[in-house]
C-alpha angles and dihedrals in degrees: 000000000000089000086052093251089113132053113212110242085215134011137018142290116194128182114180097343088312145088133242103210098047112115085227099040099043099085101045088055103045087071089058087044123088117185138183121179115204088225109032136061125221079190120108105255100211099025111093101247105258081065101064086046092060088052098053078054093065097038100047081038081230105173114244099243092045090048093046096058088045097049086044096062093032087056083047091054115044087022093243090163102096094051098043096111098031120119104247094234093057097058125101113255081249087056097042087050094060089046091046090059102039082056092060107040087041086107098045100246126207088221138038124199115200119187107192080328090185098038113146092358125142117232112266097043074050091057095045088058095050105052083045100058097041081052090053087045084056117032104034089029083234112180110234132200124168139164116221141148093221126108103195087054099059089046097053093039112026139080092162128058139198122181115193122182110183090334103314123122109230089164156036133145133050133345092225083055095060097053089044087053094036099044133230102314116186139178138218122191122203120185098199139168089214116094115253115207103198107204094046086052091051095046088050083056087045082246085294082127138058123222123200126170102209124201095260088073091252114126104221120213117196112195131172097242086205088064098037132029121225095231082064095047089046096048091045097048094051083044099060104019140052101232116196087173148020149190134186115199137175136240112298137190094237085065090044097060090044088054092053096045094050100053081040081227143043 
């Protein structure tokens, strides 16, 4: 809806004064939209990739010099050279996704739009994204809004944050401002050969505790470090269990959001 593919069955979207999704206002706006789908390409398939971006040229009516330069830093930046001259359905997901990106920031947008922008994605193209898209944020003050599942992601790109279950919003504002509402939440990770029998451990804490065995083999225990103190969570853990390791961690986003989810509010 906010690309303008959707109309809103109710309510308003407005973007400089404007709407996507009117008939009159859609073209004006798409030169100020940039947009990347996780899953599809705005690239020509059969066409080697140079070739879509001097289409986007002529389409955005981007002066050469002016698309040159861009293209330029773009290609320096998500190290686009090599596949240049590549048929776009011949490039790796990790390549396409560059590209992808490169395409739709080509015409210096005032907006992106990234829909799961690192799905799929090895580390290290990952990595590359991610630095890019933090660079454009800086230097060109692009405004950036993208869906994605995964936490890291929304640490390393995100001051804003909205968080959506079956079309309710549970969510919107910083992420500083949910762990100030939600506590210092911590986390301690034992890997042990005793049983653990979680609810007698809870009720112990007065449920003041959360107990998870992860697929690693560790049990995790998340605990408000303004209720317990660690020394009693220590003692009581070398007490019960035989521990043979042990990892303290602090509060992360992932736990956040389950927190959220699970109170189906903040």
């Amino acid at each position: 809806m906010m690309t303008g593919i959707l109309t809103p069955t109710k309510g308003e979207i407005l973007f400089d004064g404007k709407k996507p999704y009117n008939s009159k206002d859609r073209k004006g706006l798409l030169k100020d939209i940039g947009v990347v789908f996780g899953q599809r390409t705005q690239l020509w398939w059969d066409l080697p990739l140079r070739d879509s971006f001097d289409l986007y040229r002529d389409i955005y009516d981007i002066p050469k010099k002016e698309d040159d330069e861009r293209l330029k830093y773009l290609s320096d930046l998500l190290n686009l050279e090599p596949i240049m001259l590549s048929q776009v359905r011949n490039l790796y997901l990790g390549q396409r996704m560059r590209a992808d990106l490169a395409a739709a920031l080509i015409h210096n947008p005032k907006i992106l739009f990234l829909d799961e922008p690192t799905i799929d994605l090895d580390v290290l193209v990952k990595d590359k994204i991610t630095q890019a898209i933090l660079k454009i944020n800086k230097e060109f003050n692009t405004t950036i809004i993208l869906t994605t599942h995964d936490m890291k992601d929304i640490q390393k790109l995100c001051n804003l944050v909205i968080i959506i279950d079956e079309g309710y919003l549970l969510y919107d504002g910083s992420i500083n401002d949910i762990k100030r509402k939600i506590g210092d939440l911590r986390h301690i990770f034992i890997l042990t050969s005793s049983k653990v029998d979680i609810e007698k451990v809870k009720a112990d804490f007065s449920n003041d505790i959360s107990i998870e065995f992860k697929d690693t083999g560790y049990y995790e225990f998340t605990y408000d470090a303004d209720r317990i103190k660690v020394q009693k969570i220590f003692g009581y853990l070398t007490e019960k269990f035989e521990i043979q390791d042990l990892k303290v961690g602090g509060m992360s986003l992932e736990t956040i959001v389950k927190t959220i989810y699970a109170n189906k509010s903040i």
